[in-house]
N, C-alpha and C positions, 0 to 999 in steps of 0.2 A: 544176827539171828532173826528169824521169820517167827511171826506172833502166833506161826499153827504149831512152831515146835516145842512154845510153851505147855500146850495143851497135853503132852507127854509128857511131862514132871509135873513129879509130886512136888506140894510146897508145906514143907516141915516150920513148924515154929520152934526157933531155938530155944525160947522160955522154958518149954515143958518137955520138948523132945515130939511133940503131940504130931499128927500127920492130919495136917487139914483137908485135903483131898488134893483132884490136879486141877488148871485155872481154867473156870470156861471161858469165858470172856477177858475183854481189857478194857477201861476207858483212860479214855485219851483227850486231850486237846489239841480241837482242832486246826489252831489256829499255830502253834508251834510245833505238832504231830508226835508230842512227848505223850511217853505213859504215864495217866496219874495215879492210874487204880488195876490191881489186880481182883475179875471178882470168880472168888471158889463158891462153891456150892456148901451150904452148911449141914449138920446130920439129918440123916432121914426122921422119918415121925415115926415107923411103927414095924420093928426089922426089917427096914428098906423098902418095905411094900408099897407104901402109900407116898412116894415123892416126897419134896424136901421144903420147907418152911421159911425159909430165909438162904439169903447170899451173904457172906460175909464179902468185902470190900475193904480188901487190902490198901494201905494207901504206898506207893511205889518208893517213900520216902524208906519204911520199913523191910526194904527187899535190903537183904546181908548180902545175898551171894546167889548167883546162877549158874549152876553147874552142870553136868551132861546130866545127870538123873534127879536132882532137885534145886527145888527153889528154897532155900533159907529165908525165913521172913522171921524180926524181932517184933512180936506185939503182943497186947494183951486181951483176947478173945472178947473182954468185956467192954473193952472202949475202943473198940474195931466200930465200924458205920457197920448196919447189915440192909438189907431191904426184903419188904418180904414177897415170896414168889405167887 
């Protein structure tokens, strides 16, 4: 699988059923060229108008399953890493 065809799946958290969005980015290490991190975009500020506040940063450890139309991730939204944009 190529890292632009992630960007077309949504990535579901199996906890809540919740749809996190789809992944913009990925970090990696560079030194082994493994993925460490999935990073999704977190909710908009203000009915999507005004851009978005945080990334949330999935760690790759949490990825259940990758499938043709989603990513399955087990986490819990509060002890997820985010950064802010």
């Amino acid at each position: 699988m190529r890292i632009c065809e992630l960007h077309d799946k949504e990535v579901v958290n199996v906890k809540d059923g919740c749809i996190l969005g789809c992944v913009v980015d990925i970090d990696f290490d560079c030194k082994t060229g493994c993925i460490c991190a999935l990073i999704v975009p977190g909710p908009t500020r203000f009915c999507g108008l005004f851009g978005r506040d945080i990334e949330y940063i999935i760690p790759y450890k949490c990825v259940m399953n990758i499938g043709e139309d989603a990513i399955l991730v087990d986490v819990v939204l509060e002890k997820v890493s985010f950064r802010c944009t």
